[in-house]
C-alpha positions as CSV (number, residue, x, y, z in Angstrom):
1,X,169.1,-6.3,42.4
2,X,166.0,-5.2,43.3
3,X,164.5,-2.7,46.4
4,X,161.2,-1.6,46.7
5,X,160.4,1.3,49.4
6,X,157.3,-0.1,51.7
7,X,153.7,1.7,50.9
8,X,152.9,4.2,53.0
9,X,150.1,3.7,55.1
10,X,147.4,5.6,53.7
11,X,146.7,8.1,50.9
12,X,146.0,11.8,50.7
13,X,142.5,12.6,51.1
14,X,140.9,15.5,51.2
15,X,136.9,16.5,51.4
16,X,134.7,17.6,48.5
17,X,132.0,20.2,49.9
18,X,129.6,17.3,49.5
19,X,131.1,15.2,52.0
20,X,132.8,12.4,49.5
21,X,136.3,11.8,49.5
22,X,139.2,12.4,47.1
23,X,141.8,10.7,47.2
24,X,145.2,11.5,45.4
25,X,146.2,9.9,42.5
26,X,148.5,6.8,42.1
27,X,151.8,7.6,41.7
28,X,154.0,4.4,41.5
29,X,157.5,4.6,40.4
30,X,159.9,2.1,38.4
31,X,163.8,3.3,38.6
32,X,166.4,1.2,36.4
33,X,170.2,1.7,35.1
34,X,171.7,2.3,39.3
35,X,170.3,6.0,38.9
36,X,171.8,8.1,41.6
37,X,170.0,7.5,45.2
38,X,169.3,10.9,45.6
39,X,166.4,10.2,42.9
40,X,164.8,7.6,45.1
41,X,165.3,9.9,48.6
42,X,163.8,12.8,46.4
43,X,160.6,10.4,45.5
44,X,160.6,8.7,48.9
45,X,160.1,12.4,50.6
46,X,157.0,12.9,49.0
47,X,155.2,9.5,49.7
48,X,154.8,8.5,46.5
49,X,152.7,4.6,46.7
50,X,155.4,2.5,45.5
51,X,159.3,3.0,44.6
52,X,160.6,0.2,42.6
53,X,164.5,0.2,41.9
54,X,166.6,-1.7,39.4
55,X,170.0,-2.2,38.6
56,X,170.3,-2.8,35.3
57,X,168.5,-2.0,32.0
58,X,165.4,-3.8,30.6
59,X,165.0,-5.3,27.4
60,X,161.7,-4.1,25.0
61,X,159.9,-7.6,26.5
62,X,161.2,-7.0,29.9
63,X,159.5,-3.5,29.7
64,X,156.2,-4.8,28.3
65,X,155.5,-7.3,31.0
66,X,157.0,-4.9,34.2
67,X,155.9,-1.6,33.4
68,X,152.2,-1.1,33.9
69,X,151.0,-0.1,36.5
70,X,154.1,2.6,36.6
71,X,153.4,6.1,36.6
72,X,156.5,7.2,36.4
73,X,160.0,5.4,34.3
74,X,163.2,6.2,35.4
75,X,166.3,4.9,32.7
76,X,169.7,6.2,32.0
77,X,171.0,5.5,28.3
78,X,170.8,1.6,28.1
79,X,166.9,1.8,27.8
80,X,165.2,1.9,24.9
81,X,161.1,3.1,24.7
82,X,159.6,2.3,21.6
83,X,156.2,2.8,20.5
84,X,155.7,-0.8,21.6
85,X,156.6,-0.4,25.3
86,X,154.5,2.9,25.7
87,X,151.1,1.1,24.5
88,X,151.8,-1.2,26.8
89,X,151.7,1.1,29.6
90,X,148.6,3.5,29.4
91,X,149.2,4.7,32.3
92,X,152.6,5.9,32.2
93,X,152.8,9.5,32.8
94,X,156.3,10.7,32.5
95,X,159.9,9.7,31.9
96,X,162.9,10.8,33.3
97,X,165.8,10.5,31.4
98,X,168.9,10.2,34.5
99,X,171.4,11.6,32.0
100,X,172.2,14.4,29.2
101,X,170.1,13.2,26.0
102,X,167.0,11.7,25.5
103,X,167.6,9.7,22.2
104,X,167.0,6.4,23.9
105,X,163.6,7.5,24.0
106,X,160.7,7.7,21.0
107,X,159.7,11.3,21.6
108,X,157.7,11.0,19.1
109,X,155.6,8.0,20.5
110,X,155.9,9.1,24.0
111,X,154.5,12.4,22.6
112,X,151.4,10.7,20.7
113,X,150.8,8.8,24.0
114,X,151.1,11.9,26.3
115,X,154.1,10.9,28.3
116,X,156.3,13.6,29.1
117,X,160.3,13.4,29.2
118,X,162.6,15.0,31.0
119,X,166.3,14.8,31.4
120,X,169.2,17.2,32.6
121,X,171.2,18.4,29.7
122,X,173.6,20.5,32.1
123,X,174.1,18.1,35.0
124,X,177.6,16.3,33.7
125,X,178.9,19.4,31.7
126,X,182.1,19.2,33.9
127,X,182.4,15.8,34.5
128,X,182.6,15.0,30.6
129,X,184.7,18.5,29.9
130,X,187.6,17.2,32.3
131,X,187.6,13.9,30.9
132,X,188.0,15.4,27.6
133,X,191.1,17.6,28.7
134,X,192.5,14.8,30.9
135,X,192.6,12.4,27.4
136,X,193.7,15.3,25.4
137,X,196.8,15.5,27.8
138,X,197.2,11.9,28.1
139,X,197.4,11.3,24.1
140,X,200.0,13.8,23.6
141,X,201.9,12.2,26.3
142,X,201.0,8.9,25.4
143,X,200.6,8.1,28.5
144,X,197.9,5.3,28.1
145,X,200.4,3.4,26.0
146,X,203.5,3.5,28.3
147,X,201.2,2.6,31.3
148,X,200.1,-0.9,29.5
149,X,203.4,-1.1,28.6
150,X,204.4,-1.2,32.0
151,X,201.7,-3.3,33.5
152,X,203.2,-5.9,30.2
153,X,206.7,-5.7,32.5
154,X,208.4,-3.6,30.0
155,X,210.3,-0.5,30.8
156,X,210.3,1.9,27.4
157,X,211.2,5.9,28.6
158,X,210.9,8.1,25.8
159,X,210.0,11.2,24.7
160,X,209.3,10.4,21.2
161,X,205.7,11.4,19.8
162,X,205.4,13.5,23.0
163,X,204.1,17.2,23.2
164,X,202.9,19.7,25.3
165,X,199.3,21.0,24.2
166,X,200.7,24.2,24.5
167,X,200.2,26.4,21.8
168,X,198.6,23.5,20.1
169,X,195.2,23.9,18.4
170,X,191.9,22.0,19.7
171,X,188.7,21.8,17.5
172,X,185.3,21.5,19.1
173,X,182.2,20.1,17.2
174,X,179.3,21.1,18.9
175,X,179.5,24.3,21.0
176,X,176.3,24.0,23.2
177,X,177.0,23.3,27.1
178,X,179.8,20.5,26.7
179,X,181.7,22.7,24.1
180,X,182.1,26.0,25.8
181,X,183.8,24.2,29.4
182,X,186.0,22.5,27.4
183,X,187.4,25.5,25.6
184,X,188.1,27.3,29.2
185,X,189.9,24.6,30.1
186,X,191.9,24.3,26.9
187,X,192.6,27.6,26.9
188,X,193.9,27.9,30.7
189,X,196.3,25.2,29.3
190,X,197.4,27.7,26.8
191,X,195.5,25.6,23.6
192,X,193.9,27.8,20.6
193,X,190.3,27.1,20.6
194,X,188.2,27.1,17.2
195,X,184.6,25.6,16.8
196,X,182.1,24.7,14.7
197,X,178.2,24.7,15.5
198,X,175.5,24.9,12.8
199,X,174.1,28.1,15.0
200,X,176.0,31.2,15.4
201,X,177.0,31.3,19.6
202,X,178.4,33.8,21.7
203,X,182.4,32.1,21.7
204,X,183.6,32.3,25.3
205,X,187.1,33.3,26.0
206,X,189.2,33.8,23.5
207,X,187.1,30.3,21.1
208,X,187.2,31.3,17.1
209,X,183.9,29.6,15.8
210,X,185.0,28.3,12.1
211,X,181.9,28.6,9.6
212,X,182.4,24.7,8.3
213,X,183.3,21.5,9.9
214,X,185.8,20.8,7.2
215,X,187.8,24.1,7.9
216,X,187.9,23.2,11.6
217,X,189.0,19.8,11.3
218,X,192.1,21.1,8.5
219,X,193.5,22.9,11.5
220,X,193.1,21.2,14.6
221,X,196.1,19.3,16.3
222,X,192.7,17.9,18.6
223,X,189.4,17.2,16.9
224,X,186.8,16.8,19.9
225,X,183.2,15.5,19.6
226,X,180.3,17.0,21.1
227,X,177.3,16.9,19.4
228,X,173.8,15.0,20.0
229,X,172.4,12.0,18.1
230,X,170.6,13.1,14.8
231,X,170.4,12.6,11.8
232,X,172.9,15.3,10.6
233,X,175.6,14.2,13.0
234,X,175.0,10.1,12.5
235,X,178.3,9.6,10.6
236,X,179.6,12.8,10.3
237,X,182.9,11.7,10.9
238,X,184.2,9.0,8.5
239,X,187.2,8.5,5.8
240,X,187.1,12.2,4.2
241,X,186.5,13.8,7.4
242,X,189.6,11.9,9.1
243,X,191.5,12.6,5.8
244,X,191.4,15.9,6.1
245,X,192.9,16.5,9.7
246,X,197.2,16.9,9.6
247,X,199.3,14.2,9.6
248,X,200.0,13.2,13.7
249,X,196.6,14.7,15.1
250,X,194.4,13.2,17.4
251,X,190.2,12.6,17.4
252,X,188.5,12.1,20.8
253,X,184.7,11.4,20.7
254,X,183.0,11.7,24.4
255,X,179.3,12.3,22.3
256,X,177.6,9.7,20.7
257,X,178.3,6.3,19.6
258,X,176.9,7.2,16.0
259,X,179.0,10.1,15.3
260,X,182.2,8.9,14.4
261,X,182.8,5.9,11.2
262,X,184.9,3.2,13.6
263,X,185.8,1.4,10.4
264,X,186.8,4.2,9.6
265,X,188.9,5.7,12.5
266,X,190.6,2.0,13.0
267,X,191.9,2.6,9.4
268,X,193.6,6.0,9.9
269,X,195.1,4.8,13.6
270,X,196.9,1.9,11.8
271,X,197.9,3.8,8.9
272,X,199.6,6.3,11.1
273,X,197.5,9.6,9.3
274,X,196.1,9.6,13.4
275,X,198.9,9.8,15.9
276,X,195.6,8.9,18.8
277,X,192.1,9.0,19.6
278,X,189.9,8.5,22.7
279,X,186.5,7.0,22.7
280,X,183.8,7.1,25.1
281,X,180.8,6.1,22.9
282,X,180.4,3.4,20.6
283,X,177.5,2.6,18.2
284,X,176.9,-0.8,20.1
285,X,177.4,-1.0,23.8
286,X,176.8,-3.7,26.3
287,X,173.8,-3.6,28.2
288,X,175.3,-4.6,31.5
289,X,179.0,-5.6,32.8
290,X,178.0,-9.1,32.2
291,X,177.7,-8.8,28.4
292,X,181.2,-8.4,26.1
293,X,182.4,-5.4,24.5
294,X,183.6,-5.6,21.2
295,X,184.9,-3.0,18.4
296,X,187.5,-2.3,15.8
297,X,189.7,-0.4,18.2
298,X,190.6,-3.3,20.6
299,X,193.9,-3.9,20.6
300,X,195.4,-1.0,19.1
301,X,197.7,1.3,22.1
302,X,197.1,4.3,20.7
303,X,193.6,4.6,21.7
304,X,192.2,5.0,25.0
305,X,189.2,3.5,25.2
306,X,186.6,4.5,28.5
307,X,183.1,2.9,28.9
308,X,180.6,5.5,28.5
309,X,181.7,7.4,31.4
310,X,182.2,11.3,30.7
311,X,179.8,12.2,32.8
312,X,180.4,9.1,35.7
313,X,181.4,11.3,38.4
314,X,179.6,11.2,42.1
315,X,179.1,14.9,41.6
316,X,177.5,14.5,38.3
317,X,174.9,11.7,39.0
318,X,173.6,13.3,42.3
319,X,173.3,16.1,39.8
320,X,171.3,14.5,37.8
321,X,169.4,12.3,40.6
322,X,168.4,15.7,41.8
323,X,167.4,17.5,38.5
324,X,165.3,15.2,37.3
325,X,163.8,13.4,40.2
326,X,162.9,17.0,40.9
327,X,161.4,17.9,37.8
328,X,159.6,14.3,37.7
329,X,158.2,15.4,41.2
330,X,157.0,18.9,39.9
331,X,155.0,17.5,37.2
332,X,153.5,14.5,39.2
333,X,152.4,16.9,41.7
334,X,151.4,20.1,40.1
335,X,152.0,19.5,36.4
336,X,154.9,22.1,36.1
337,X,156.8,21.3,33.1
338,X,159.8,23.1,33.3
339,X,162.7,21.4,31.3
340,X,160.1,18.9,29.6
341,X,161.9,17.7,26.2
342,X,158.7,17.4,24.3
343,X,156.0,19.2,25.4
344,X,155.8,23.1,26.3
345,X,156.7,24.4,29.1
346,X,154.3,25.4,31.7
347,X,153.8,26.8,35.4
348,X,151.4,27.5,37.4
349,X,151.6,28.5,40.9
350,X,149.2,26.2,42.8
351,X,146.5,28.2,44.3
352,X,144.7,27.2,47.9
353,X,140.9,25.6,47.3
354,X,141.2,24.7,44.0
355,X,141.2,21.6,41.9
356,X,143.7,21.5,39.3
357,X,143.0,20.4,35.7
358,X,145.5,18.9,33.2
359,X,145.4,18.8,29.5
360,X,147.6,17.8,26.9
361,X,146.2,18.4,23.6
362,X,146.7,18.5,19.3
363,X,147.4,22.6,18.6
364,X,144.2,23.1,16.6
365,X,142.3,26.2,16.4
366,X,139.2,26.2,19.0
367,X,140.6,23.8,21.9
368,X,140.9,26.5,24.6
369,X,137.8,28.1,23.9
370,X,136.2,24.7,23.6
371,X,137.6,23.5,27.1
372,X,136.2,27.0,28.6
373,X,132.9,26.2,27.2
374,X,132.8,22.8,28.9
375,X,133.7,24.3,32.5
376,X,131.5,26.9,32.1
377,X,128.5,24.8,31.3
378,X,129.0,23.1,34.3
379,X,128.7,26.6,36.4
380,X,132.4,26.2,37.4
381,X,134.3,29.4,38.0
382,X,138.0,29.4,36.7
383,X,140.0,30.5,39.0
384,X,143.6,31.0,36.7
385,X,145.1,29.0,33.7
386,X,148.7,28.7,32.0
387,X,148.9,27.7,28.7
388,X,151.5,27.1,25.7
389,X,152.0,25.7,22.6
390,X,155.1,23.8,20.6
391,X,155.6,21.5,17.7
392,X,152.4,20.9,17.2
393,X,151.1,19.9,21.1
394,X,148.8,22.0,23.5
395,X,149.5,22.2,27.1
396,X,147.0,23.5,29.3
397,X,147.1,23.9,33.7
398,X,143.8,24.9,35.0
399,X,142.7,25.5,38.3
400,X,138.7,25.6,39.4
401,X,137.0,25.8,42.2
402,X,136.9,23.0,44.0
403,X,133.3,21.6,43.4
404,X,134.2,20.5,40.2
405,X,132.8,17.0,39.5
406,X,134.6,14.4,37.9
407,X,133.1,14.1,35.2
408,X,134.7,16.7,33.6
409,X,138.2,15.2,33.1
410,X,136.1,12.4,31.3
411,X,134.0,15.1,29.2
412,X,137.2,16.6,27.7
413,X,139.0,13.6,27.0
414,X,136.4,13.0,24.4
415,X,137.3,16.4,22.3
416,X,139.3,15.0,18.9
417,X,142.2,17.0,20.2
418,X,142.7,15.5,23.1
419,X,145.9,13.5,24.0
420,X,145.9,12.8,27.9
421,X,143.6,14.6,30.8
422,X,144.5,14.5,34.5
423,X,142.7,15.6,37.8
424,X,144.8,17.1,40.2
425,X,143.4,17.4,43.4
């Protein structure tokens, strides 16, 4: 399904001292993946020229053909940007990520091309955490299994295989803003909490961070996942790992898809080493509700099995809808960059009569002083700047007076270390 708000009836202008008129740049916005509609309300408020909205996720050729023209891409985790999709759209801006993690996305690329992504790594932090706890309970109940056996028409009441989590020990892998909710919670239950986190953190509660995975996983009754997609976690969960957790213990993966060895996990469910698991994430996923969903784990009723959903919650999406339709908005507008996942962060407050210059830039020695140079050769006064560096990228806010020609923006897109220049008016 597609929507598309109606253009409003005229653009921004404002007068340059010599009488000509500026008019506001193009902002045109493409939505996919049913983000929240407090995204769209958020956009439509500031009279952006065109909102398009789409319900499901695009294919790489899909993207190629629909996309320029966009300023501004929003996607949740079905759509992929690769280097091939961001050359064909020079004059994409930004993307906002409607969801935790931004792996979906070449940062790399969208770096090189000077699109800026943003996502909301704190939005769904509940939603997933009481997911988590909710499974946890049900697997020790085995719940899950005795309700399919009664929607099969069979009546089996027993308490075999069941346990409180009292007193029982839960392992978390990954202690950054998933890990630490989920401990409260376990711990309000009356679980022991131990984690493991290749950084030292501040545990919460009464959480025990374990210096090694493997010591973690030796004495947790629950082995939780909640780590990001890279290349140290990508299979960090396979036959040793799963060998090593007690007899009867349970693994429940509400990360990534990529984490955990399926193969793997099916084989320790069937031999009975796993009393459970849970899984939220797989490392193939359908695209849409239309496509099939396959894996290893089909079939077998220990396992509950959810469709990417930890952080499906209304709460959560209007979260997100807000955070990062927000941010989108700030950096459209003013080019604030708070929250930006790959370029540095930046503010500027904007400042009455002035005309705002954007630059994103290679860190080399000489850029700033060599930007200066060109506004002050064009008798400009500078009227405040905000600058900041990271991995390797410049990011430069600027404001002038307003008498500024245009020609400038062109002028410094021509230094070697530029990567993208915009005008602000």
């Amino acid at each position: 399904m597609e929507r598309k708000t109606p253009k409003p009836q005229s653009k921004v202008s404002r007068k340059k001292p010599d009488g000509e008129q500026e008019s506001k740049p193009t902002i045109n916005v493409l939505l996919l993946e049913n983000i929240h509609p407090a995204a769209e309300e958020g956009f439509r408020s500031r009279s952006f020229d065109r909102i398009e909205n789409h319900s499901g996720a695009l294919t790489e050729e899909q993207l190629t053909r629909l996309l320029p023209g966009f300023q501004v891409l929003g996607i949740r985790s079905k759509t992929r940007i690769t280097e091939r999709v961001l050359k064909s759209a020079p004059q994409l801006v930004a993307i906002g990520c409607f969801c935790i993690g931004t792996d979906q996305v070449d940062m790399d690329a969208a770096t090189r091309h000077g699109v800026a992504v943003f996502n909301a790594p704190f939005s769904n932090t509940r939603s997933v955490a009481e997911l988590t706890i909710a499974e946890v309970i049900m697997l020790a109940r085995r719940a899950a299994q005795r309700s399919m056996e009664l929607h099969g028409g069979r009546w089996e009441k027993s308490a075999k295989g069941c346990v409180e989590v009292r007193r029982k020990t839960i392992g978390i892998v990954g202690y950054g803003h998933i890990g630490p909710q989920v401990g409260l919670l376990a711990e309000s239950l009356g679980m022991k909490v131990v984690f493991h986190d290749i950084v030292r953190k501040l545990p919460l509660g009464n959480a025990r961070q374990v210096s090694n995975l493997e010591d973690l996983l030796k004495v947790s009754d629950f082995v939780t996942m909640h780590v990001p997609d890279t290349p140290l976690t990508r299979g960090m969960i396979g036959r040793e790992q799963l060998g090593l957790m007690p007899a009867g213990s349970y693994l429940l993966n509400l990360s990534r898809g990529s984490v955990v060895d399926i193969g793997a996990l099916q084989g320790a469910l069937k031999s009975g080493h796993l009393a459970g698991a849970a899984v939220d994430v797989f490392p193939r996923e359908p695209n849409s509700g239309k496509d099939p969903f396959d894996s290893e784990l089909r079939g077998l009723d220990n396992v509950i099995l959810t469709p990417h959903i930890g952080g499906s919650t209304e709460e959560a999406q209007r979260n997100i809808g807000l955070e990062v339709s927000e941010a989108l908005i700030g950096y459209m507008e003013s080019g604030n960059s708070e929250g930006c996942a790959n370029f540095p962060e930046v503010h500027l407050p904007p400042m009455e009569d002035s005309y705002r210059i954007l630059n994103i830039h290679k860190d080399v020695p000489g850029v700033l002083s060599r930007i200066n140079g060109l506004i002050a050769g064009m008798s400009v006064n500078i009227k405040a700047q905000s600058y900041n560096t990271r991995h390797g990228v410049g990011y430069l806010i600027m404001d002038v007076e307003r008498s500024v020609s245009r020609t400038i923006g062109k002028q410094i897109e021509k230094l070697d270390s530029n990567i993208r220049t915009r005008l602000l008016f």
